[in-house]
C-alpha positions, 0 to 999 in steps of 0.5 A: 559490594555490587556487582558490575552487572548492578552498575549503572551504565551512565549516570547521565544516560542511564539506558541498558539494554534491558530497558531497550528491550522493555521499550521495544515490547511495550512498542509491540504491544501498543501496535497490537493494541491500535490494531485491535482497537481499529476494529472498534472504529465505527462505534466511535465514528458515528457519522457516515461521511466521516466513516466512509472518509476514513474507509477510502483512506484504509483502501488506499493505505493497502495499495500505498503499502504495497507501492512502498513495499516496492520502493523500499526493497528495491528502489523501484518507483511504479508510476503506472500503480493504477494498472495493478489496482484497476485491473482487478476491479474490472476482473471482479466485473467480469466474473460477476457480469459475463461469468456470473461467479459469486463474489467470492469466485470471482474475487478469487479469479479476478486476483490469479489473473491479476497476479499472472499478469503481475508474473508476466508483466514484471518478467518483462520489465524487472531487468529495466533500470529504476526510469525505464522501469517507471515509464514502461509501467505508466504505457502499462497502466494508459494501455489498459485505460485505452483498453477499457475505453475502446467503443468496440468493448462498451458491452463488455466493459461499459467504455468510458462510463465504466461497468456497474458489478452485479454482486451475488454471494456472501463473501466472508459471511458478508452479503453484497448488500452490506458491502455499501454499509462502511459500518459492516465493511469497515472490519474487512478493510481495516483487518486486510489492512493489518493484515498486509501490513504485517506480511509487507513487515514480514518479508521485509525482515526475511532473507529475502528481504534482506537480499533484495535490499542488498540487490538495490544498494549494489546489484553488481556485486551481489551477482559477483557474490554468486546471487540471484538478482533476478528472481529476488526482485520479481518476487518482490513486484509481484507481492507489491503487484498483489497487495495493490491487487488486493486494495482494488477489491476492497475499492470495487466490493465497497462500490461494486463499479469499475471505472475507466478513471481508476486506470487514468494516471492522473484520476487513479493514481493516487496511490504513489503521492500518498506513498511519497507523502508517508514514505517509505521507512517502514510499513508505517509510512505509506498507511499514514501518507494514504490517510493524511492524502485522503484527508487533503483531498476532501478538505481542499475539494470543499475549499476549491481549486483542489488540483492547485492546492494538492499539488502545493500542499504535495511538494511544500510537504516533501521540501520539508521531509524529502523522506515523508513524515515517517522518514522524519520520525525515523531519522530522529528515532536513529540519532537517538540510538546513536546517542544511546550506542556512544554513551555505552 
C-alpha cells in the first residue's frame, strides 16, 4: 500500500511543496546565470552605440534601485533623487581637480561626503510625512543646482557649463583611459549593478527590513509596540541615499564631466519615472523600468518631439500597470500561489 506521503496531492493540481521548492532553485540559479552571463555582454553587443545605450541603462538602474528601495520600505516617494546622484558626480571633481586625489581617493572622499550629507539631510527631513518629505527633497535637489550655477564659484565648479574631471589613477586595476570604452567599463557598471541588487534584496529580507515595513503600513502602532520608528527609516534613506551615490560614480567615471543639468529636476532626474515605470515589487522592477526608459528616450529623441512623446508613453504605460511592469508580473505570480494554497 502507498503510503500517504506518496499520494498525489491533487489530481487536477498536482504541485506539493517539493516542486515549490524545486521551482524556487531553478529560479536561483537562473538569476545567477543572467548575472553571470551579463558579464559577456560587450562580446554580443558589438556596436558601440548600442553598447553605450545599454551602459546608460544599467547607470540609471543603480540609481532607480535605490529610488524603489526607498519606496518599497518606506513608502517614501524622493522627487529631489537628482541631489544624491548629482552631488557625488562634482564631489569626484573636486577631489580630482582642487585636491588632485587619484581616482580612487577621490571616489572614496566624494561617497563619505555624500553619505554624511545623506546622514544630515535625512535627520531633517525623515519625520516629514510621505508630500512634505517629496518637496523638501526637490528644494534640496534645485538648492544644489542653484549652488552649482552661482557666477561667484564658475572656477570652482565650472557654472552653468559644468566642470571637466581630471582623472589620474587606476581605479580597479581600470586606468581613466579606458573609462570611455563601454567594452572595458561595462563589467564595473553591470557588477555594481549585481551587486546592490543584491544588498537592496538583502536588507529588504532582514529584520530590518521587515520593521521598516511595518513602520510604513502602521507607524503608530509599531511606536505603541515599543519600536524605534526613527532610526529604521533613516537608515533606509541613507542606503537609498548611497546606492544613488553610487549610480553617480559610475555616471561621472564614464564621463569624467559634471553638470549643473544632473541637479535639474526635470534634466536629471530620470531616475524616478524609471522607477515608477518598473515599480516597486522587488529589486527587479526598477532595473527593468531604468532600461525600458533608456530605451524610450533614444527612440522617441530619433523620432522628435521627445518630451510630448515620454510623457505620453509614461502615463499610458502607468494607466495600464499602476504598479509598473513588474508590479503586473507579481500581481499574476500571487494569484497563482493562491491557487496553489486553495487546491492543497
Amino acid at each position: 500500500m502507498n503510503s500517504p506521503e506518496a499520494a498525489p496531492m491533487n489530481a487536477d493540481f498536482p504541485f506539493s511543496k517539493q516542486s515549490i521548492a524545486t521551482a524556487r532553485g531553478a529560479f536561483a540559479i537562473a538569476l545567477v546565470a543572467i548575472a553571470l552571463a551579463g558579464f559577456f555582454t560587450p562580446l554580443l553587443v558589438t556596436q558601440t552605440y548600442h553598447l553605450n545605450l545599454l551602459l546608460r541603462g544599467v547607470q540609471l538602474a543603480v540609481a532607480a534601485v535605490g529610488l524603489g528601495f526607498l519606496m518599497h520600505q518606506s513608502g517614501l516617494v524622493m522627487i529631489g533623487a537628482s541631489a544624491y546622484i548629482g552631488l557625488p558626480m562634482y564631489l569626484v571633481a573636486i577631489g580630482s581637480n582642487l585636491l588632485h586625489l587619484g581616482t580612487a581617493a577621490a571616489v572614496a572622499f566624494a561617497l563619505m561626503c555624500t553619505l554624511l550629507f545623506s546622514v544630515l539631510s535625512g535627520a531633517l527631513i525623515i519625520r516629514a510625512k510621505p508630500l512634505p518629505f517629496a518637496m523638501i527633497s526637490l528644494a534640496l535637489t534645485q538648492m544644489l543646482k542653484t549652488i552649482a550655477s552661482l557666477p561667484s564659484l564658475r572656477p570652482t565648479l565650472g557654472g552653468d557649463d559644468g566642470l571637466q574631471v581630471a582623472l589620474t589613477g587606476d581605479f580597479f586595476g581600470m586606468s581613466p583611459a579606458v573609462f570611455y570604452d563601454p567594452a572595458h567599463f561595462w563589467p564595473l557598471t553591470w557588477g555594481t549593478l549585481c551587486i546592490v541588487s543584491l544588498a537592496a534584496w538583502a536588507v529588504g529580507k532582514s529584520r530590518l527590513g521587515i520593521i521598516q515595513r511595518a513602520i510604513k503600513a502602521n507607524e503608530e502602532r509599531m511606536a505603541f509596540a515599543g519600536f524605534n520608528t526613527y532610526a529604521p527609516r533613516l537608515a533606509g534613506f541613507v542606503l537609498a541615499c548611497f546606492f544613488m551615490a553610487v549610480a553617480g560614480i559610475l555616471m561621472v567615471l564614464n564621463t569624467a564631466f559634471a553638470s549643473p543639468e544632473v541637479l535639474d529636476f526635470i534634466g536629471g532626474n530620470n531616475a524616478l519615472p524609471a522607477m515608477l515605470l518598473g515599480g516597486t515589487a522587488n529589486v527587479f522592477g526598477p532595473v527593468l523600468g531604468a532600461l525600458f526608459f533608456t530605451w524610450m528616450q533614444d527612440y522617441f529623441a530619433a523620432a522628435g518631439d521627445l518630451d510630448l512623446l515620454m510623457g505620453l508613453s509614461v502615463v499610458i504605460v502607468l494607466s495600464i500597470c499602476p504598479k509598473g511592469v513588474i508590479g503586473l508580473l507579481v500581481g499574476a505570480f500571487g494569484g497563482l500561489k493562491l491557487q496553489i494554497r486553495e487546491k492543497r
